[in-house]
N, C-alpha and C positions, 0 to 999 in steps of 0.2 A: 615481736617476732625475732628470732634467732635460727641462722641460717647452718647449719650440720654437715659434718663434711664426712663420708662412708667410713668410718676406723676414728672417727675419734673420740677420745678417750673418756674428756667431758660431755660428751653428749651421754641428754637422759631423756625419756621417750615413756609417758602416760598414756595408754589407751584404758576410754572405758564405755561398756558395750550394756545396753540397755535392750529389755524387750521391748518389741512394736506392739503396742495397746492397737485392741481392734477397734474398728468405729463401726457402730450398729445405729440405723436409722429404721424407722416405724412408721407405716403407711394403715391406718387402721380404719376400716368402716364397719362402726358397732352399732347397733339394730336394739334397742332395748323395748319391747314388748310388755307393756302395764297390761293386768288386770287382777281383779277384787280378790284372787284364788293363787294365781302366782304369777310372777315376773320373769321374762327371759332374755336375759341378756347373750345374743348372737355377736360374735367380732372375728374378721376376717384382717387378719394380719398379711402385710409384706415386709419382711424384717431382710434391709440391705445391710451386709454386713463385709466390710473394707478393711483392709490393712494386715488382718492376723484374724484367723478362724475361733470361731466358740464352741465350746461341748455344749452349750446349756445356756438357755433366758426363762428369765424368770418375771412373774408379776404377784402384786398380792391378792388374792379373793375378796371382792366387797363382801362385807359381814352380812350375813343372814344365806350368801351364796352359794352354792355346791355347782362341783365342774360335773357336766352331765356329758361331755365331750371333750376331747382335745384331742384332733388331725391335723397330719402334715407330711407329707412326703420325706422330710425329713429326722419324722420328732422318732425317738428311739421308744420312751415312754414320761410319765411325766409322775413326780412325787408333791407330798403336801406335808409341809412343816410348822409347827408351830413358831412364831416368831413373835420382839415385842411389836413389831408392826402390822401385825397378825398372821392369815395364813396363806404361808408361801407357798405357792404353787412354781413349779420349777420344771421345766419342757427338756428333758434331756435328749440331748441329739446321736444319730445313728453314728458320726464321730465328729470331725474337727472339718466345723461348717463355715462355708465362704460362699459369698454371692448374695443371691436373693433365692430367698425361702416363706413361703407360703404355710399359715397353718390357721384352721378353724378353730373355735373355741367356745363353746355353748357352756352357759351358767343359767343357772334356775334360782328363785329365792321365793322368798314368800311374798303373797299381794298387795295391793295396798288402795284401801279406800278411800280414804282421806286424809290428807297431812298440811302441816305447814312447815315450809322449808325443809321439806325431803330431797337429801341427797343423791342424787343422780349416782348410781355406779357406773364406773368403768374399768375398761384394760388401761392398763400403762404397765409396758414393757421396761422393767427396772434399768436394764443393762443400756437402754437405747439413747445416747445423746440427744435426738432429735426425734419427737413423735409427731403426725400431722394425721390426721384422716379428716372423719364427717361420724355424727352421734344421732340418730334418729329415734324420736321418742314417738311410738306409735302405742297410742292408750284404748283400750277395748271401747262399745259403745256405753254411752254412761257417763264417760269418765271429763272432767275438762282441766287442761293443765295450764297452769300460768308461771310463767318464768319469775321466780325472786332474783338470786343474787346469782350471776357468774363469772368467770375469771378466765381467760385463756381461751373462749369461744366466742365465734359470731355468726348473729342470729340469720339462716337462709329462707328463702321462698319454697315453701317444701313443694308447692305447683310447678316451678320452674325446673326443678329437677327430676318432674314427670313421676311424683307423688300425689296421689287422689286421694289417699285416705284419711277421712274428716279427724280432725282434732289433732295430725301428728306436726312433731314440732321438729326441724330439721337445725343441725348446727356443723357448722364448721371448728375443727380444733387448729387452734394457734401456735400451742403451745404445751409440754405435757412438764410437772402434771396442772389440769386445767381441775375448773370446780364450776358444779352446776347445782343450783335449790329450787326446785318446783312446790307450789300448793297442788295442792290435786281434791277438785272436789266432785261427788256424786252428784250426775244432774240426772231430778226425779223425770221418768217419763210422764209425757202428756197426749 
């Protein structure tokens, strides 16, 4: 430290001025709906967003996916690009957003009968430091799913949270981005 005195001649005097990075956190409860015809992936975002406002968040479309919706009191409209991490869906905003912002987001894809270690899709909001919500896997009748391998979630009491519908499998997200693999097989009626 060196101490300056107003007019003096030696003194020399560095500033340097950086932008404030925003912090965007992610409150998601996504609803994924299995059956043999198609799949629907529902996600109800709260995107808290601190320090310096965004024009735009973005996530990638799981493959096989099409956006059949995207709502928000905020969103301006939304474009889709190709990328090598596939395709980028990007939420642009009515201008330079702060706070918390609410927006719906319905995806469709194709059905699925049976698999081994099927990838669970989901939202993850690129821009967001921190993602948390809950993943509900509600599979039509028929259908039984069994957890393989995941990463970033832990597994709920879907009764407890005042879900009755037979076979769905509830999770909580830890962490994004998290990773989920299901079997899923056809159980013949009797």
């Amino acid at each position: 430290r060196r101490a300056f005195r107003y007019g003096d001649p030696t003194a020399n005097l560095t500033l340097k001025a950086s932008a404030v990075e925003p912090d965007v956190r992610a409150e998601a409860q996504q609803t994924l709906s299995l059956g043999e015809d198609r799949c629907v992936l529902a996600a109800n975002l709260s995107v808290e967003i601190t320090r310096a406002g965004v024009f735009d968040l973005s996530f990638v479309a799981p493959e096989g996916y099409d956006v059949e919706a995207i709502s928000g009191v905020a969103l301006s409209q939304w474009t889709e690009a190709k990328t090598a991490a596939g395709r980028l869906i990007t939420m642009h905003l009515t201008g330079k957003a702060i706070g918390s912002q609410t927006f719906a987001i319905n995806l469709a894809g194709p059905g699925v009968k049976t698999a081994r270690a099927w990838n669970v899709p989901q939202v993850t909001i690129r821009e967001a430091a921190k993602q948390r919500g809950t993943l509900l896997l509600a599979p039509e009748q028929g259908m039984r799913l069994q957890v393989g391998q995941r990463e970033g979630l832990t597994q709920l009491d879907p009764q407890r949270a005042g879900i009755n519908d037979k076979g769905a499998l509830l999770f909580e997200q830890l962490q994004a981005p998290c990773s989920l693999t299901l079997d899923i097989e056809q159980v013949e009626p009797w």
